[in-house]
C-alpha positions as CSV (number, residue, x, y, z in Angstrom):
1,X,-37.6,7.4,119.4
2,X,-40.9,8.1,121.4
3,X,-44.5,9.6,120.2
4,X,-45.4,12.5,122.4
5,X,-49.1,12.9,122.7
6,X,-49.5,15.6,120.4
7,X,-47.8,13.3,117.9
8,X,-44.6,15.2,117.8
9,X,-41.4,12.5,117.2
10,X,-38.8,12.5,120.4
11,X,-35.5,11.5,120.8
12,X,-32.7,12.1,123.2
13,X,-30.2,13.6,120.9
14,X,-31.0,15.1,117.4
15,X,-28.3,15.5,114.7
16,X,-28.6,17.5,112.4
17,X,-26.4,16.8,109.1
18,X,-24.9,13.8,107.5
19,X,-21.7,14.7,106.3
20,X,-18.2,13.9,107.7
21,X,-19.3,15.0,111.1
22,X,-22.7,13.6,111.5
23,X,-21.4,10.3,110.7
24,X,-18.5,10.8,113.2
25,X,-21.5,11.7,116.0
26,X,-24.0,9.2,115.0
27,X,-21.0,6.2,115.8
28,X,-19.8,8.0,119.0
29,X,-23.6,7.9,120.1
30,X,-24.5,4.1,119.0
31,X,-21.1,3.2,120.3
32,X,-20.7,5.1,123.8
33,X,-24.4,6.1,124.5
34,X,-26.2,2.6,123.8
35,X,-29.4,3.6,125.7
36,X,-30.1,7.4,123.7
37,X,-32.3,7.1,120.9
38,X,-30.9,9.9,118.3
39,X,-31.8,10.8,114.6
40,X,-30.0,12.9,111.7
41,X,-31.7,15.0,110.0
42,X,-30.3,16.1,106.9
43,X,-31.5,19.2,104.1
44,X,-29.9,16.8,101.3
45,X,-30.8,13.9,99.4
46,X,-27.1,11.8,99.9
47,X,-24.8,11.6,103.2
48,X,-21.4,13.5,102.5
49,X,-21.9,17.1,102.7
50,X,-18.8,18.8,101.1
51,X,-18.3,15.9,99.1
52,X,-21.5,15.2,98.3
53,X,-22.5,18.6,97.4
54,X,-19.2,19.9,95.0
55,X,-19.1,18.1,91.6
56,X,-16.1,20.6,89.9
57,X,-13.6,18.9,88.4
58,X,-10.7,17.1,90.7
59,X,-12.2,18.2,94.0
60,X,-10.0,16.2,96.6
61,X,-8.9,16.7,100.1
62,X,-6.4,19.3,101.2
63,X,-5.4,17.6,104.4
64,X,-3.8,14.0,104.6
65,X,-6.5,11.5,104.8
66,X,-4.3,9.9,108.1
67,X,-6.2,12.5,109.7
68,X,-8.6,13.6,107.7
69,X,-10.5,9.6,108.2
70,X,-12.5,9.3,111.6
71,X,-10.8,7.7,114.3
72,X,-12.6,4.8,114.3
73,X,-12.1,3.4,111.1
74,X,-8.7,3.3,109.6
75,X,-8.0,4.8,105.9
76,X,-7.4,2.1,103.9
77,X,-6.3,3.3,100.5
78,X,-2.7,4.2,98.9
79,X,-3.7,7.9,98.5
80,X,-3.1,10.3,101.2
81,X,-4.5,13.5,99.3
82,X,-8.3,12.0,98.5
83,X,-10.7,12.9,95.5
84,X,-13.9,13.1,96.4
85,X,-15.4,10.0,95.2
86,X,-12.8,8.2,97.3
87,X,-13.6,10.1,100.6
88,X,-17.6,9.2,99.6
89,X,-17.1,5.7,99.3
90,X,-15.1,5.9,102.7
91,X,-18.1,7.4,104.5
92,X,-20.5,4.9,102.4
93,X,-18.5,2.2,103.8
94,X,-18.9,4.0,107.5
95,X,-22.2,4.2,108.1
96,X,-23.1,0.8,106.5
97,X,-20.4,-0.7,108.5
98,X,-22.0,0.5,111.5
99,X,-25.7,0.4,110.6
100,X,-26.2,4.1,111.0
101,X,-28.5,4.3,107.9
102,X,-31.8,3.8,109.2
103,X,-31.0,6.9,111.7
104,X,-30.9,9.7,108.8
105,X,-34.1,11.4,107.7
106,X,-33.0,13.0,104.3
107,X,-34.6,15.9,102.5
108,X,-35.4,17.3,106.3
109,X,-34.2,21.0,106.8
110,X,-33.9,22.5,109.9
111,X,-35.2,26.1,110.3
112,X,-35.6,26.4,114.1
113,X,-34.6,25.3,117.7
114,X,-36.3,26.8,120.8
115,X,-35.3,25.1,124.1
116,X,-37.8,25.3,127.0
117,X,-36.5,25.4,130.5
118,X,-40.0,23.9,132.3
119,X,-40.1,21.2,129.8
120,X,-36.0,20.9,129.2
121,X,-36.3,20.1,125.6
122,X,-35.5,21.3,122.3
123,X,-38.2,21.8,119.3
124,X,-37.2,21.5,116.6
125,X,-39.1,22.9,113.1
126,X,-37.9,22.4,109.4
127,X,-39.2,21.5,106.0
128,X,-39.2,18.3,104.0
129,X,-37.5,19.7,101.0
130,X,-39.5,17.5,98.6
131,X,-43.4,18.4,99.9
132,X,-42.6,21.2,101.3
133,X,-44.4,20.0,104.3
134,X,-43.3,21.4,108.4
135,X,-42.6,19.0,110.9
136,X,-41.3,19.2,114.1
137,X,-39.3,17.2,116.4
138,X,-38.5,17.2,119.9
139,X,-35.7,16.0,121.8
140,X,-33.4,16.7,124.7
141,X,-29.7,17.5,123.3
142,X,-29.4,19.1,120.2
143,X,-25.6,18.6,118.2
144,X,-25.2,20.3,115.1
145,X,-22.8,19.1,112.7
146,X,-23.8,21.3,109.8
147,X,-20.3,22.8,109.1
148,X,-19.5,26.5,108.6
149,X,-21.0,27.4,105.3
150,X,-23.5,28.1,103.0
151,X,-24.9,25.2,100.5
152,X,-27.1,27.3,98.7
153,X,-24.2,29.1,97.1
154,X,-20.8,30.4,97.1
155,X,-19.1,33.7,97.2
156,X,-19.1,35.7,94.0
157,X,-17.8,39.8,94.2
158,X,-20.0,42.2,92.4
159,X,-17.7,42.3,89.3
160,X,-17.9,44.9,86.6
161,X,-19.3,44.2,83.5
162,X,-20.1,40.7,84.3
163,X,-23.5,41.2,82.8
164,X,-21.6,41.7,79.3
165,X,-19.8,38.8,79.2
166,X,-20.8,36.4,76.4
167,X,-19.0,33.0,77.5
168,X,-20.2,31.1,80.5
169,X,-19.5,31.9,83.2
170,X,-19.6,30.0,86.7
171,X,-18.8,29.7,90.5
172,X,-16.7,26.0,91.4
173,X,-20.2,25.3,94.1
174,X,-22.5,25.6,90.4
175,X,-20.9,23.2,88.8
176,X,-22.8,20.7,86.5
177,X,-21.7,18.2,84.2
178,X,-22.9,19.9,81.2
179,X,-20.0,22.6,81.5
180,X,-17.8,22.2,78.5
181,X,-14.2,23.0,79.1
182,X,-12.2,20.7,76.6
183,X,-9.8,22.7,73.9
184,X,-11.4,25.9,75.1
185,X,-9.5,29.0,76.8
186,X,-10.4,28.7,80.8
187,X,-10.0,31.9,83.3
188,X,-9.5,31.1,87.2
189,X,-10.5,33.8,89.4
190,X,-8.9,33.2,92.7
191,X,-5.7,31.5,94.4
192,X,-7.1,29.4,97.0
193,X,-7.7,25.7,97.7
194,X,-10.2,25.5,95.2
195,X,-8.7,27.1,92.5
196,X,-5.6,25.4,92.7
197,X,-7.2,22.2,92.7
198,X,-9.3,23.4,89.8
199,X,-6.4,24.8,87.5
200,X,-4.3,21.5,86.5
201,X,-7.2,18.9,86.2
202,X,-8.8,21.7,83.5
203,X,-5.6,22.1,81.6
204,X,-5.3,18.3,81.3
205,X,-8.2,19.2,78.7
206,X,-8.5,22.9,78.0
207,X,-6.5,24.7,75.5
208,X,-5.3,26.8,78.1
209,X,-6.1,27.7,81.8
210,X,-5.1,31.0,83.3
211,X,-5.3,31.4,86.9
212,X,-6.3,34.7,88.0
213,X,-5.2,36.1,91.3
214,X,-5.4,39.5,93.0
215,X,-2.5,38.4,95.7
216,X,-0.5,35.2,95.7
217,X,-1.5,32.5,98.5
218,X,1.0,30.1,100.2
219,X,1.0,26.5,98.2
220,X,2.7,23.9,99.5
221,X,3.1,20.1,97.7
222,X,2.5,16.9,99.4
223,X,2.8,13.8,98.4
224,X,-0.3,12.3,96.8
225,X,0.8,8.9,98.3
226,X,2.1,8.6,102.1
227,X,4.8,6.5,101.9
228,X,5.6,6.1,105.5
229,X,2.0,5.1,106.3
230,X,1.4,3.3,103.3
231,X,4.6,0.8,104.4
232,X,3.0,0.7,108.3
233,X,-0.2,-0.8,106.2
234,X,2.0,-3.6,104.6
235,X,3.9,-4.8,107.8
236,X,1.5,-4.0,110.6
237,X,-2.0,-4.4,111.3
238,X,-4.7,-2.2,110.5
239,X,-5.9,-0.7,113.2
240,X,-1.7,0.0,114.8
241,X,-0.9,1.6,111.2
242,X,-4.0,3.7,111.5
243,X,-3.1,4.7,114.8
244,X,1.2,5.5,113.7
245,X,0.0,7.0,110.4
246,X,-2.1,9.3,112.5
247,X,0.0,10.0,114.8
248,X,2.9,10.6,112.7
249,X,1.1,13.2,110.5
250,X,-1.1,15.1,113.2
251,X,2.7,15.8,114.8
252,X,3.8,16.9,111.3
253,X,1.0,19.6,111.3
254,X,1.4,20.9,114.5
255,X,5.2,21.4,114.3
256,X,4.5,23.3,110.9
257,X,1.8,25.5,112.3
258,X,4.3,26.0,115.6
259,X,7.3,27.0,113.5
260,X,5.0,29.0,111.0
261,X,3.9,31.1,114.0
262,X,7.4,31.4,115.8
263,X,10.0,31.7,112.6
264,X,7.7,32.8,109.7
265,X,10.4,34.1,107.6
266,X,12.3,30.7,107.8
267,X,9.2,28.6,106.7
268,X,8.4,31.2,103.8
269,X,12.0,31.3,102.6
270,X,11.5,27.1,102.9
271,X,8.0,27.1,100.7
272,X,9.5,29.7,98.1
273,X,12.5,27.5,97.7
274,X,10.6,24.0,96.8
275,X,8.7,25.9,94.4
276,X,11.9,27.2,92.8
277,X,13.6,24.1,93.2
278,X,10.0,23.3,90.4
279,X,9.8,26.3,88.3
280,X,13.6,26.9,87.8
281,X,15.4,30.3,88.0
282,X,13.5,31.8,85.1
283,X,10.0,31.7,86.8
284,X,9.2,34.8,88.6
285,X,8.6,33.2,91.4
286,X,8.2,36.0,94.0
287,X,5.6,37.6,91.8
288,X,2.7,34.7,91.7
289,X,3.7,33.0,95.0
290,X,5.5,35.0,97.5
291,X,2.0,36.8,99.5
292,X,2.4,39.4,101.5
293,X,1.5,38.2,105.0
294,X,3.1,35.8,107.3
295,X,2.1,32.2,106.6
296,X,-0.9,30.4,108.5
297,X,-2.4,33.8,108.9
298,X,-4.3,32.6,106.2
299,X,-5.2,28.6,105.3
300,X,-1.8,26.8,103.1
301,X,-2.9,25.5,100.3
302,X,-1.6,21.9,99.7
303,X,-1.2,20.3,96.3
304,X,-0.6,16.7,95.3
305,X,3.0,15.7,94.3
306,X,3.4,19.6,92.4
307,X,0.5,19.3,89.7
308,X,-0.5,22.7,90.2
309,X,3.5,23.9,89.0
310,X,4.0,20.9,86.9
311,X,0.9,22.5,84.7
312,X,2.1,25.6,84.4
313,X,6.0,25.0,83.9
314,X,4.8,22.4,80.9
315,X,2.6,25.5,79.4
316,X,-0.8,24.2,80.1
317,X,-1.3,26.9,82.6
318,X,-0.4,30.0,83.7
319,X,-0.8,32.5,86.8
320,X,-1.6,36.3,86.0
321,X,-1.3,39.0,89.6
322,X,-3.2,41.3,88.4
323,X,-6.9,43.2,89.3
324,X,-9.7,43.0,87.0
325,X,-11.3,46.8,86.0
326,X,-14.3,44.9,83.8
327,X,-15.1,41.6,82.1
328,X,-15.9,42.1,78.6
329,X,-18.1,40.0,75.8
330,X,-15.1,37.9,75.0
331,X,-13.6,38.0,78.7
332,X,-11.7,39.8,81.0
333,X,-9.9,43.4,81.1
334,X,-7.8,43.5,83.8
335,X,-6.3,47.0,85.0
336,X,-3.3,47.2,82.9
337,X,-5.4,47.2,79.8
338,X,-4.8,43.6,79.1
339,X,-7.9,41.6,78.2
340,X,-8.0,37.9,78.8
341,X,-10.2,36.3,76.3
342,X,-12.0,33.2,77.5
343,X,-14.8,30.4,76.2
344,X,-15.5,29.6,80.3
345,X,-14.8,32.1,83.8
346,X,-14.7,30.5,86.6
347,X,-15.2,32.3,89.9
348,X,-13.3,30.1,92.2
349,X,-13.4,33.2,94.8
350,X,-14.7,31.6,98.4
351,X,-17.3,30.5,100.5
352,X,-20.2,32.2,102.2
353,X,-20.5,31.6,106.0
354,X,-23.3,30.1,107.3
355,X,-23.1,29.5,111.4
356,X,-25.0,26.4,112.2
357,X,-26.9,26.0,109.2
358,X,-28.5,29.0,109.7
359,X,-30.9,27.8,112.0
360,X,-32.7,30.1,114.6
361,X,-31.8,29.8,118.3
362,X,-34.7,30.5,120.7
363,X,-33.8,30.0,124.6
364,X,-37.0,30.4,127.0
365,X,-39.0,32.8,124.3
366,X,-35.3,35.0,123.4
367,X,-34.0,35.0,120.2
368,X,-30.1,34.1,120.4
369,X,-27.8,36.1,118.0
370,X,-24.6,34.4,117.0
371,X,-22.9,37.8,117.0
372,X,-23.5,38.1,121.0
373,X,-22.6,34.5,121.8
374,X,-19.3,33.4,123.0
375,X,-18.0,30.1,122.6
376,X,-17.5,27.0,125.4
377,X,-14.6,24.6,124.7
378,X,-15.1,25.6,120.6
379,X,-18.4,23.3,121.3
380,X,-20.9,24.7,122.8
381,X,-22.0,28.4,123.3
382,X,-22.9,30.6,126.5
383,X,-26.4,30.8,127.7
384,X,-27.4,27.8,125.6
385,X,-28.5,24.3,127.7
386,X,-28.3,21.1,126.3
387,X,-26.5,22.0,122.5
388,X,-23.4,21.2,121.1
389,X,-21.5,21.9,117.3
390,X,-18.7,20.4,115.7
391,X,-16.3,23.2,114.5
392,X,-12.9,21.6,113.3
393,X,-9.2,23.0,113.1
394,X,-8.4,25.4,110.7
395,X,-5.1,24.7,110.6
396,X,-5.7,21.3,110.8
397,X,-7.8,18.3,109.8
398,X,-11.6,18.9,110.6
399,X,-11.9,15.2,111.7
400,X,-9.0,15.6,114.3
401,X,-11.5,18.2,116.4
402,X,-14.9,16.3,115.3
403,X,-13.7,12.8,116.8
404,X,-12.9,14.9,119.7
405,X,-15.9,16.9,120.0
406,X,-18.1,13.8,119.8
407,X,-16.2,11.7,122.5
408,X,-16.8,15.1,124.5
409,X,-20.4,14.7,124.2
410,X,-20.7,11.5,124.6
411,X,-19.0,11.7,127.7
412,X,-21.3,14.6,128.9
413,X,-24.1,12.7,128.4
414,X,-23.1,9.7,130.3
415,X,-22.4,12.1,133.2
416,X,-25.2,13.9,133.3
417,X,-27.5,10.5,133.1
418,X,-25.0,9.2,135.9
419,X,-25.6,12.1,138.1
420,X,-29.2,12.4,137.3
421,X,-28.8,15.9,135.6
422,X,-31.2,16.8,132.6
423,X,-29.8,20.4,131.5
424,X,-26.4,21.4,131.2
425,X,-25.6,25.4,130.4
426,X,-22.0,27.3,129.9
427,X,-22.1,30.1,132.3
428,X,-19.2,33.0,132.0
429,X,-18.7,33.9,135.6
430,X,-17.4,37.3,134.2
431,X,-19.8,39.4,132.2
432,X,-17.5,41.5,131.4
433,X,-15.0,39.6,130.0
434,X,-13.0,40.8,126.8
435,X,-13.8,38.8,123.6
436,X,-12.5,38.6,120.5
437,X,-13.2,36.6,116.9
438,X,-13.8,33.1,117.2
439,X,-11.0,32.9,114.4
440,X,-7.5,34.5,113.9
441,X,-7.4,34.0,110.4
442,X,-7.1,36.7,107.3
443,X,-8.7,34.9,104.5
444,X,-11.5,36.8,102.9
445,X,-14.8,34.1,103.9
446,X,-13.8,34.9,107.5
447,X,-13.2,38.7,107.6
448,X,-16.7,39.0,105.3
449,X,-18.6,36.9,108.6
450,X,-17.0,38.5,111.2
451,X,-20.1,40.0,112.2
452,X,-22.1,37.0,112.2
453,X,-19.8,34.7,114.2
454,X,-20.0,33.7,117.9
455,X,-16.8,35.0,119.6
456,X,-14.3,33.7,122.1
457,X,-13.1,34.6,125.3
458,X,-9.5,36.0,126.7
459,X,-8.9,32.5,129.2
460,X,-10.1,29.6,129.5
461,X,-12.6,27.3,128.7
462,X,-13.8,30.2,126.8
463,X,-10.3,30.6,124.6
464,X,-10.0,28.1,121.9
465,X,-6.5,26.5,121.7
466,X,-6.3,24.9,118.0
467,X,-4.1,22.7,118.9
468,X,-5.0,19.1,119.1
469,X,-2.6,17.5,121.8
470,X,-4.0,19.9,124.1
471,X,-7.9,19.5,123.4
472,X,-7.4,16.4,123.8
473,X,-6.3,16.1,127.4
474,X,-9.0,18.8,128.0
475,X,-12.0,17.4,126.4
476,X,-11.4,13.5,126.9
477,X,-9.8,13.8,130.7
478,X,-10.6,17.0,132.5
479,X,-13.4,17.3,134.8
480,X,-16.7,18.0,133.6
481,X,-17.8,19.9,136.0
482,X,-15.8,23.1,136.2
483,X,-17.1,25.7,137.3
484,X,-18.3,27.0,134.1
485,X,-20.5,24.1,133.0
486,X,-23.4,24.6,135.0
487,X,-25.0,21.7,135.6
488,X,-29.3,21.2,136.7
């Protein structure tokens, strides 16, 4: 860090977030980058982000913690689907293994980034949550590891009659530890990650919990415990189990996505069967989890070693396909005429978007809108100099793309320092080239933020891949300088 003279704090990269992927970039910096200074500015109180910021009960990892852990510092534990207080004390143990506290600056929100050419730097303006007091901040890279939604709060539809409802009611992102759900009756709304994670820890306690879905969504077990890396852990040395673990189970995803795309039919028959093979031929199994589209063209939802159908066949839960017409004062009248009595609703129904934080991009005086950008390498964006963001896989681990993303700018850095280059800007040598959204997914958080995402391109580097194997080779071995990177 430097003192300008108008007092202004500079550094040579600023990050701004401390959750899984701020981490990830602050080691890539310290480790790869030894002469940058660099801070991370983070809106919170507490490193973590996603599992920091959700306190519902059993929130845990959908993705195997093999790949879900950075690639620096091996997963350690028996459990290969995580709960959250696990994965915090991971990244606790991360960034005091590697010193990385005394970088973050918490309770610092960023509002604002404006790059200017003549001086190639960023400024950067936020608010310190706590006195409300501005600051600003210069540097000259910018790398946003924010993630992809809103903190302030979650997605709730505009449901009928909600205002009538005399029970509480709440969304999963709300959650506080004064919400009382032992022996009472418990309504899920929604069929996703969240709600399926949400639906057999409640019954443990409730009298009853109904999950509530419109249309079923693919659900897959795993095993809570990987035994395969587990036993490369007992025979082999950290860092080479890590490494086969990883390995092992980023293959495993990839072959499913492949197959998923190329014989959908076969995978869906396989998923419908395992849950049979668990509910037995008198569950209608085709009615709660048999959706409509092809699989992967929305997110699989995992869960550990069949809680989730284990509840319900034991008669702690239960899954109703059904609409809701109104909630009532005791609960919920769905469109049949049933009505669903409930002590507690919970709206388990998605996520808001929220591109980078929300942060306003300002390039030489112009005001950047996400909308009209199109995306580098799924890391940085046309027309901006000297920024990067960490946007993992969605049908993958996030940590898979952030390690990668992080190496890439690392890398970058060291290049342009090498070749005496201070800005670096993507640069389509088409104008004119078609786009389309950044994501080819169905779920309902995308298709409600379509028109407030960055898009992608038809070819490359403007095309993302999703597909680690090949980012790999592209963002740790290709040239640099291609063409489309323009370098000043």
């Amino acid at each position: 860090m430097s003192i300008s003279s108008t007092g202004t704090e500079h550094y040579d990269v600023i990050i701004v977030g401390a959750g899984l992927s701020g981490i990830d970039a602050a080691y890539h910096l310290q480790t790869f980058c030894k002469n940058k200074s660099f801070v991370i500015y983070e809106g919170r109180d507490n490193i973590g982000g996603t599992w920091d910021l959700f306190k519902y009960p059993g929130i845990r990892s959908d993705s195997d913690m093999q790949t879900f852990s950075f690639g620096f510092k091996p997963w350690k534990d028996s459990k290969s689907i995580a709960d959250a207080d696990t994965i915090m004390t991971y990244l606790k143990e991360a960034v005091e293994e590697y010193d990385l506290e005394k970088h973050i600056r918490y309770n610092h929100f960023i509002q604002k980034a404006e790059w200017s050419t003549e001086n190639c730097q960023w400024t950067i303006t936020g608010k310190k949550k706590k006195s409300g007091e501005v600051f600003k901040a210069t540097c000259h890279f910018f790398f946003i590891c924010t993630g992809y939604y809103d903190y302030d709060e979650g997605y709730t539809p505009d449901f009928k009659g909600l205002e009538n409802y005399k029970g509480r009611f709440v969304h999963p992102q709300k959650w506080t530890e004064d919400i009382e759900y032992e022996n009472k009756k418990v309504v899920v709304i929604g069929s996703g990650a969240t709600a399926v994670t949400l639906v057999p820890v409640l019954a443990e306690k409730a009298a009853h919990v109904v999950m509530l879905q419109r249309t079923p969504t693919y659900i897959l077990s795993r095993p809570l415990e990987d035994r395969l890396s587990n036993l490369f852990h007992r025979f082999l040395p950290v860092k080479v189990a890590h490494f086969l673990g990883r390995w092992k189970n980023v293959l495993l995803q990839m072959y499913l996505y492949r197959i998923s795309r190329k014989r959908p039919e076969m995978v869906k028959k396989y998923i419908m069967d395992q849950i049979r093979k668990v509910m037995g031929p008198d569950y209608d199994v085709d009615q709660h989890f048999n959706p409509d589209y092809a699989p992967w063209d929305q997110r699989l939802c995992a869960v550990p070693d069949n809680d989730l159908f284990l509840s319900i066949k034991g008669g702690k839960s239960s899954v109703i396909t059904h609409h809701i017409d109104t909630f009532t004062e005791k609960g919920i009248r769905l469109k049949s005429g049933e009505e669903l009595e409930a002590d507690l609703i919970v709206s388990a129904t998605g996520l808001k978007i929220k591109v980078s934080g929300g942060i306003e991009f300002i390039v030489d005086g112009k005001k950047m809108e996400n909308r009209n950008l199109i995306s580098y390498k799924g890391i940085m964006l046309k027309d901006i100099p000297n920024a990067a963001a960490v946007t993992g896989y969605t049908n993958a681990s996030w940590t898979l793309k952030a390690d990668l993303v992080c190496e890439y700018v690392t890398r970058l850095l060291n290049h342009m320092d090498k070749n005496g280059k201070k800005m670096c800007t993507p640069r389509t040598k088409d104008e004119n080239m078609k786009t389309e959204p950044v994501i080819d997914f169905s779920s309902g958080y995308i298709l409600r933020a379509l028109d407030q995402l960055p898009k992608q391109g038809s070819e490359f580097p403007w095309k993302l891949h999703q597909n680690y194997i090949k980012d790999m080779f592209i963002l740790r071995y290709r040239n640099l300088e291609d063409g489309f990177l323009v370098f000043e």
